[in-house]
C-alpha positions, 0 to 999 in steps of 0.5 A: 401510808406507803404502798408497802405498808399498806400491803401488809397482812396482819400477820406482817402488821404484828411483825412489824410492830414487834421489830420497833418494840423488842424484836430485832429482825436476827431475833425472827424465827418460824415454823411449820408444825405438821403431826405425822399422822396423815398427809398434808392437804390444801390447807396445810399449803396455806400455812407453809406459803404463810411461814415460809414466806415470812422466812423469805420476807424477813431473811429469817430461818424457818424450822420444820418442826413435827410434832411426834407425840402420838405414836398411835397415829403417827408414822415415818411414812407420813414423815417423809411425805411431808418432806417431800411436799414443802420441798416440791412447793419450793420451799427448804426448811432452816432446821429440821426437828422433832418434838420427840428431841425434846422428850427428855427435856419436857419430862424434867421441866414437868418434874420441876412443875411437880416439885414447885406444886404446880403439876400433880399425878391423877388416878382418875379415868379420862371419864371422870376427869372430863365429868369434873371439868363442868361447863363454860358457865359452871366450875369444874370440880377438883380431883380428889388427887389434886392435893397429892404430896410432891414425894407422892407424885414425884414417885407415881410419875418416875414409875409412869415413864418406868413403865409400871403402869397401864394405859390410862392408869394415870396422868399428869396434870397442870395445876391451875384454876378449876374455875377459869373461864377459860375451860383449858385451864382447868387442870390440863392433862400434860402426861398420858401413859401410851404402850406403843412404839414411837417412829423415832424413839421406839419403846425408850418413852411409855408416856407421852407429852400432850399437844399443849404442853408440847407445842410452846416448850418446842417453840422455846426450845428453838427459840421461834419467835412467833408461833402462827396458828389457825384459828381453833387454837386461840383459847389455848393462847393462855395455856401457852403462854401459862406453860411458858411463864413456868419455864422461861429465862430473861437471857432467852426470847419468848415465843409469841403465838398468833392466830389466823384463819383457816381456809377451807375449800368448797367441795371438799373435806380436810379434816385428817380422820376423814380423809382417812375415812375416804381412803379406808372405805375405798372411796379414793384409791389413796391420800395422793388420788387426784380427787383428794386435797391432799397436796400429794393428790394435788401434785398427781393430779397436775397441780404445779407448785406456782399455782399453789402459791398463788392461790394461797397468795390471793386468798391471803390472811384472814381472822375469820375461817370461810370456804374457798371456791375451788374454782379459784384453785382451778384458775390459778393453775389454768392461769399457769398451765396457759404459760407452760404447757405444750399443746396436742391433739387428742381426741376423747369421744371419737366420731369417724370423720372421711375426707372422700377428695384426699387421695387413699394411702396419702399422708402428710405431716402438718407444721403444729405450733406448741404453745401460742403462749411461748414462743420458744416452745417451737413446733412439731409435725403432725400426720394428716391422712383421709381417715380422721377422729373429731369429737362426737359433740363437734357434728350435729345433722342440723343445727343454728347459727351459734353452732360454730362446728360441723354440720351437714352443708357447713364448713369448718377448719381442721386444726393445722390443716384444712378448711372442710365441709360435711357433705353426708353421715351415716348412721346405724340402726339405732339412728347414731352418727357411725360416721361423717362424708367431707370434701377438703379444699386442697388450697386451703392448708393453714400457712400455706399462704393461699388466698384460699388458706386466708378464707376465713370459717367460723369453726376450728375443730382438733383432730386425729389422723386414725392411722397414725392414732395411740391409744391411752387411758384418760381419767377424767377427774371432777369435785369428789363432792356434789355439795359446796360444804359436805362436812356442814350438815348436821343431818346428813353424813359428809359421805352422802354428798359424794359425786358418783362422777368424779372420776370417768375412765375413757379410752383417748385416740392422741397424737403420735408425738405424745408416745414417749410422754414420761410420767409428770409430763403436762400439757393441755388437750386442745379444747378439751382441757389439762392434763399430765401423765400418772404414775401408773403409765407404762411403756405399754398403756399410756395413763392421763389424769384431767387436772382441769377444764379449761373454763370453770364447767361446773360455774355454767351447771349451778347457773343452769340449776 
């Protein structure tokens, strides 16, 4: 077996064999179905790298189908949001269609189903037509509507799409098997009777299609020749292709659908309702806060479009559902943060730290390399002065010989600058650190090329000129969830696992060169972490978001717990 071959999912694997058998690659054609009734989440992400990407393997289009058929739900809002993430992830769809185009077309297929016996108007509430299903192991029991004529339901149908009907007055069911042990064929509903304004199509429809009589006529209508789905729809495989054998001619392809698995990630949810569920209840502060999975969050947050892919390539395609560490999502975009972002000084926690030797007044602007990690990045200057900020956690009184920072006695090197040592502190009256006394060797400058610049320390700290310092607001992100499975637990609500940190506000000491940083703009907080600008930076109030650590911190909690 080549390289190639053996590279394949198993996805590609049923492509493949479709091309020797009766496919020819100009028959090749996908889609991504989002419903507009929320915002695309990291899950999603996984199906539009699946569907798009066969596009680009294959040379084949890739429709953007939304399935509209649930006015209730459904908004433009959510539309155009979707839009705009498969954009952003790089993609760009062949045809853009709605299965609300079809609404017409799937009304007279459904006419010609009653007409041939094989679709039939219930009066029956939902109740009892779900009490009639019975159970995996018991038939379900017929409507007693099931035996209506074909004038009678041709009649009652005509007047559910005229609109002289309630809500739930009636429905249109398929006319199947109420013994199949496949318990969606039992009668599936197709038609519901829903007084509400269509995004798209506004008052024109008072019934609407059903997912499952949608979805396959849609596919056939674009003529999709594989339709890949997650996993929960692989008992409606029958039904799709039952509702297809009633309407598919030999001149036409017939879609095929294909199932794999979901991918969930760890410390979270991506179900749509709860999702909501967290927006509505002010948990988040909406679907794109940077704690949600929500591609759109993910984006805010800092995420790029390339580590997206490819976490979604590495976790590929599976035929069985399981749970993602989250952590690997967080390596992929450390991975390519590393690449591509710029480095700076800012300081989070600040402890003020005094050069007693360096000269009052003085300042100097220090050569700083952008990105070790591209050369081509080049360079900037960076303000020296007496009076700096270091992180709290960079000074202890005492200390062993692991500790690799400053402490009293000890020496370090200030990034870009000088090698000091710390030769007293002082504290308040509660006995906290207010304050650090060094001594600088004025030979030791980094690049200088002294013989005193080349002494080599152990410790090499970041750091803020105080006067030259802009302040900014720094939001420091975390697992919205405390729990790898929130949404597991039959006891307990997902919402009790909620990470009461999972969002801390400080205020950031940073360096001057990052004052006319425009909103989207990444870069990564040496030793501290990645971060960009949010959208609700102004002129006046610099925002940053942590899109993440730079090593995995919560890997090193669980280890210790």
């Amino acid at each position: 077996m080549s390289e190639e071959a053996r590279s394949l999912n198993f996805i590609e694997h049923i492509i493949e064999e479709d091309l020797k058998k009766d496919y020819s690659k100009n028959d090749l054609r996908f889609r991504f179905p989002p419903e507009p009734n929320g915002y695309l989440h990291i899950g999603h992400a996984s199906s539009i790298c699946l569907n798009f990407g066969l596009g680009l393997r294959y040379n084949a289009p890739v429709n953007l189908r939304f399935d509209d058929t649930n006015p209730a739900k459904e908004e433009k809002e959510y539309v155009e949001a979707i839009k705009e993430d498969v954009r952003w992830l790089g993609f760009e769809w062949a045809s853009e269609c709605y299965a609300s185009d079809y609404f017409q077309q799937l009304y007279d297929w459904a006419v010609e189903l009653i007409k041939n016996g094989k679709a039939y108007v219930d009066s029956q509430s939902s109740e009892e037509i779900a009490s009639q299903k019975g159970t995996p192991t018991e038939p379900g029991k017929e409507s007693p509507y099931r035996n209506r004529s074909v004038e009678e339901n041709l009649r009652l149908f005509d007047g559910m799409k005229n609109g002289e009907f309630k809500d739930g007055g009636h429905v249109l069911r398929a006319k199947i098997n109420m013994a199949s042990s496949n318990m969606l064929m039992r009668d599936p509903v197709m038609y519901r009777i829903l007084h509400k304004a269509h995004h798209r199509t506004n008052t024109d429809w008072c019934i609407y299609p059903m997912y499952d009589w949608t979805h396959g006529e849609s596919d056939y209508i674009e003529q999709v020749s594989h339709s890949l789905c997650t996993l929960e729809f692989l008992p409606h495989r029958e039904l799709y292709d039952w509702f297809l054998d009633q309407v598919v001619s030999s001149d036409k392809l017939r879609p095929k659908q294909r199932e794999f698995a979901r991918r969930n990630l760890s410390h979270t949810v991506v179900s749509k309702r709860k999702l909501l569920q967290l927006v509505q209840n002010g948990i988040v502060t909406g679907w794109d806060d940077p704690r949600m999975p929500t591609i759109s969050g993910l984006r805010r947050r800092g995420f790029t479009p390339e580590s997206i892919r490819n976490f979604a390539d590495t976790i590929g395609i599976a035929k069985r559902d399981n749970v993602v560490d989250v952590s690997l999502l967080d390596f992929h975009v450390r991975e390519h943060l590393n690449k591509i972002a710029p480095r700076v000084m800012a300081v989070l926690n600040p402890l003020k730290l005094v050069i007693t030797n360096y000269e009052e007044g003085k300042e100097e602007w220090l050569e700083a390399e952008n990105n070790p990690e591209d050369p081509s990045a080049g360079s900037r200057k960076v303000p020296f002065s007496r009076e700096l900020y270091i992180e709290q956690e960079d000074f202890r009184e005492e200390a062993n010989r692991k500790f690799f920072r400053l402490k009293l006695g000890g020496e370090v090197r200030l990034k870009n600058g000088y090698i000091i040592k710390a030769e007293s502190c002082t504290k308040d009256s509660e006995g906290n650190i207010t304050e650090v006394q060094c001594t600088y060797d004025p030979k030791s400058k980094s690049g200088s090329g002294t013989e005193e610049s080349l002494r080599k320390v152990k410790g090499t700290l970041h750091w803020v000129s105080i006067a030259h310092a802009i302040t900014a607001e720094v939001r420091l992100y975390d697992r919205l969830f405390t729990d790898a499975t929130p949404d597991s637990h039959k006891d307990k609500d997902f919402l009790d696992f909620i990470n009461p940190d999972s969002l801390q506000k400080v205020t950031g000491y940073l360096e001057p060169s990052l004052k006319d940083a425009k909103i989207g703009d990444q870069m990564q907080f040496q030793r501290l972490g990645y971060f960009n600008v949010d959208k609700d930076a102004t002129s006046d109030q610099l925002v940053f978001n942590r899109t993440t650590t730079l090593r995995d911190t919560w890997a090193k909690l669980e280890q210790k717990e």
